[in-house]
N, C-alpha and C positions, 0 to 999 in steps of 0.2 A: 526272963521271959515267962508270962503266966500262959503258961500251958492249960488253959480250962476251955473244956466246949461245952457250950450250953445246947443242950437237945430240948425242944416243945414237945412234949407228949399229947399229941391231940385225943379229945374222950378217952379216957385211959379209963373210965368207968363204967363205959359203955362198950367199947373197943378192945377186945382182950381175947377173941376164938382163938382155941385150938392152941394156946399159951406163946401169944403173939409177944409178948413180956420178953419172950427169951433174946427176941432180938435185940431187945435193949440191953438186958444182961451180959450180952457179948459184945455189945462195943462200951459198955462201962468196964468188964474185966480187964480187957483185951486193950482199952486204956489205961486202967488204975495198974495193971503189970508194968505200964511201961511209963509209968510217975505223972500221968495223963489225965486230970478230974474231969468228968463228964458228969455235967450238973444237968438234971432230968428235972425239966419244969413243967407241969399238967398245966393244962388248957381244957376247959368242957365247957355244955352249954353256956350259956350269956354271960362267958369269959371273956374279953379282951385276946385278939392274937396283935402283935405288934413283931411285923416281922423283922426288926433290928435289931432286936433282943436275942435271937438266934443262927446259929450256925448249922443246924440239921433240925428236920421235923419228922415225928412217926406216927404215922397214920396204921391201924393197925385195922383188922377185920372185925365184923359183926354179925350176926344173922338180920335176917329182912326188919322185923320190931325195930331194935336198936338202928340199923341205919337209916329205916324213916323216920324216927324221932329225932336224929340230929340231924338231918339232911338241910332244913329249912335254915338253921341255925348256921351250917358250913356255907350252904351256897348264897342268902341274902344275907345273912351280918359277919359272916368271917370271908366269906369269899373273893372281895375286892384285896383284901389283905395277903390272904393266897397266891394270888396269882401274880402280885408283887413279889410276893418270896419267892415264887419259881422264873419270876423277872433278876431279878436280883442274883441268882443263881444259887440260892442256898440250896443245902443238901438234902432231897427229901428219901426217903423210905418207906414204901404207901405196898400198904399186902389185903390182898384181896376184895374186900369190900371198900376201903380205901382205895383202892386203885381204881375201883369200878367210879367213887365219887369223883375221882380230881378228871375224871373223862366228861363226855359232851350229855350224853345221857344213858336210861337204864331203859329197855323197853322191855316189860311185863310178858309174861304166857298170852297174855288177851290182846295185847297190841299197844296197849295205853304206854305211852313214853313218858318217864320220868327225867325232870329237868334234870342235872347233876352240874357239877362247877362250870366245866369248859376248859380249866386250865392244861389239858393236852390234848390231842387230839384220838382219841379212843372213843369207842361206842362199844353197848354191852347190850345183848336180848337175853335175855330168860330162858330157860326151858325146865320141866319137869326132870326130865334124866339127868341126875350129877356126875361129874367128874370124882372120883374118890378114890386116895389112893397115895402108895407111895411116889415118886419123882425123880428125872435123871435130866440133866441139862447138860448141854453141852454150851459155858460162857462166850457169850462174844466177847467178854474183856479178859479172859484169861487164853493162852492155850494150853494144849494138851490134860493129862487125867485130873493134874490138880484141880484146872479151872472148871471139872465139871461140878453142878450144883447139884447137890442132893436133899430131897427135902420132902412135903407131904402137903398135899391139896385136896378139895374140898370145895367144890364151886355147880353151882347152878348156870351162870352167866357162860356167855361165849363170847367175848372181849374182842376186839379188830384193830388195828392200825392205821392210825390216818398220814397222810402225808407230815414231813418232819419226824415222827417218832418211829427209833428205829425197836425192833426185839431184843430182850436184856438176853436172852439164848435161845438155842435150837433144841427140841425137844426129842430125846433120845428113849426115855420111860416116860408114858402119862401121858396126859391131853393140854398140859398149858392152855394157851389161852380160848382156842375154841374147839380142839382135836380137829383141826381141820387143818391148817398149813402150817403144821410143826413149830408155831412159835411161842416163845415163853415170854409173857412179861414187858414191860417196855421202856424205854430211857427215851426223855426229853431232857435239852440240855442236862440240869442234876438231879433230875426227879430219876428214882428207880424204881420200879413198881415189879410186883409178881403175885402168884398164886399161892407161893410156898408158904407155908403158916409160919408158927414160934423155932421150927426147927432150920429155919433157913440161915441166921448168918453162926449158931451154935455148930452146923454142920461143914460152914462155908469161911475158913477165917480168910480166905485170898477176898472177901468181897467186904467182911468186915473192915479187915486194915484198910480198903482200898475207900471202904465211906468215912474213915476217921482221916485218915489223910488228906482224903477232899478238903473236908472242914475245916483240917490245920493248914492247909495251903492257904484258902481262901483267906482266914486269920493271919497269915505270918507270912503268906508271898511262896508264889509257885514254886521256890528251890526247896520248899521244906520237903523232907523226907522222912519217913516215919522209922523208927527204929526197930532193928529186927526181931523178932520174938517167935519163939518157939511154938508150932500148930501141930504138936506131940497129941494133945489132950481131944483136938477136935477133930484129928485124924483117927484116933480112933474111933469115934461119934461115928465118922463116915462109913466107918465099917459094917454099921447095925441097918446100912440101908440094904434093902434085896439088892440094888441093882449094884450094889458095889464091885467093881474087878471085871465089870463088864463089857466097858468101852475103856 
């Protein structure tokens, strides 16, 4: 059995705040420990996406510059292809300004609404005062201390929930998605989106293993199970967060 997953790195050269990288880092290690290649394929501007080609996609964050210049390029020449993939159910992993794109639109300080993909049901307004800061979540897909996420955000936006998409967690430190109703992040079918930057699945291996597993299920049929491996290394990671031992 060829154990390889192919991940699309969307704008990876454009897309990179706050060392969004890492989260790729940690499902290539956290594969390659476990005899698992994770073959990382870039996609950018007036690239071809071809969503059959893959099994996860990462959309990572940008400041405002960067995500209006790829903006026109995601949503009328990749977009259609997009939302096939999230038809399709492949795996996504979309942090910050990505997450803001694959929702319905962005509306500015002035009121002006910027189109964005559609493919989940999210909306995002602006405001001057940012969010900034370390992060404490409490997983809806884990329970208890292990499943909480720990991580670091950095957001203008104030992000909402439409019908269908439920919150990836409850937010225990920090403002997640709008510091208004405690929620972090969102899941549609396989899309998982958040605010947490580069330090989110290096801090988080219960959410790592749990996006590489996806992708080998959907590959090799739901009974696959991912093999155990030691989260010695990134348990200690978790320690360097303030809110650590706290909930």
């Amino acid at each position: 059995m060829n154990t390889t997953i192919r991940l699309c790195h969307l704008y990876p050269d454009l897309l990179n705040l706050y060392g969004d990288r890492g989260n790729i880092l940690s499902l290539k290690r956290r594969a390659q420990w476990r005899d698992i290649s994770l073959e990382v394929l870039p996609v950018s501007l007036d690239e071809n996406f071809d969503p059959r080609l893959y099994d996860m996609v990462f959309l990572g964050g940008g400041q405002d510059a960067e995500q209006n210049l790829l903006r026109k390029d995601f949503v009328e020449k990749k977009g259609a292809a997009v939302k096939e993939a999230v038809d399709m159910e492949k795996i996504f992993l979309c942090i910050c300004g990505g997450y803001q794109m694959m929702g319905r639109y962005y509306e500015e300080h002035n009121g002006e609404r910027i189109d964005c993909l559609g493919a989940i049901d999210v909306w995002t307004k602006g405001e001057k005062e940012r969010f900034v800061g370390d992060t404490a979540y409490q997983s809806e897909l884990f329970p208890g201390p292990d499943g909480i996420f720990y991580g670091f955000e950095n957001h203008g936006g104030r992000t909402y929930l439409g019908e269908g998409v439920k919150p990836l967690a409850k937010v225990l430190t920090g403002s997640g998605n709008n510091g208004e109703d405690k929620t972090e992040g969102a899941i549609y079918k396989n899309v998982y989106c958040t605010y947490s930057h580069g330090s989110f699945l290096p801090k988080n291996p219960l959410m790592t293993d749990f996006l590489l597993e996806l992708a080998l299920r959907s590959r090799f049929g739901e009974e696959y199970s991912l093999p155990p491996l030691s989260m010695e290394l990134e348990m200690e990671a978790r320690k360097s967060s303030p809110a650590y031992g706290k909930y």
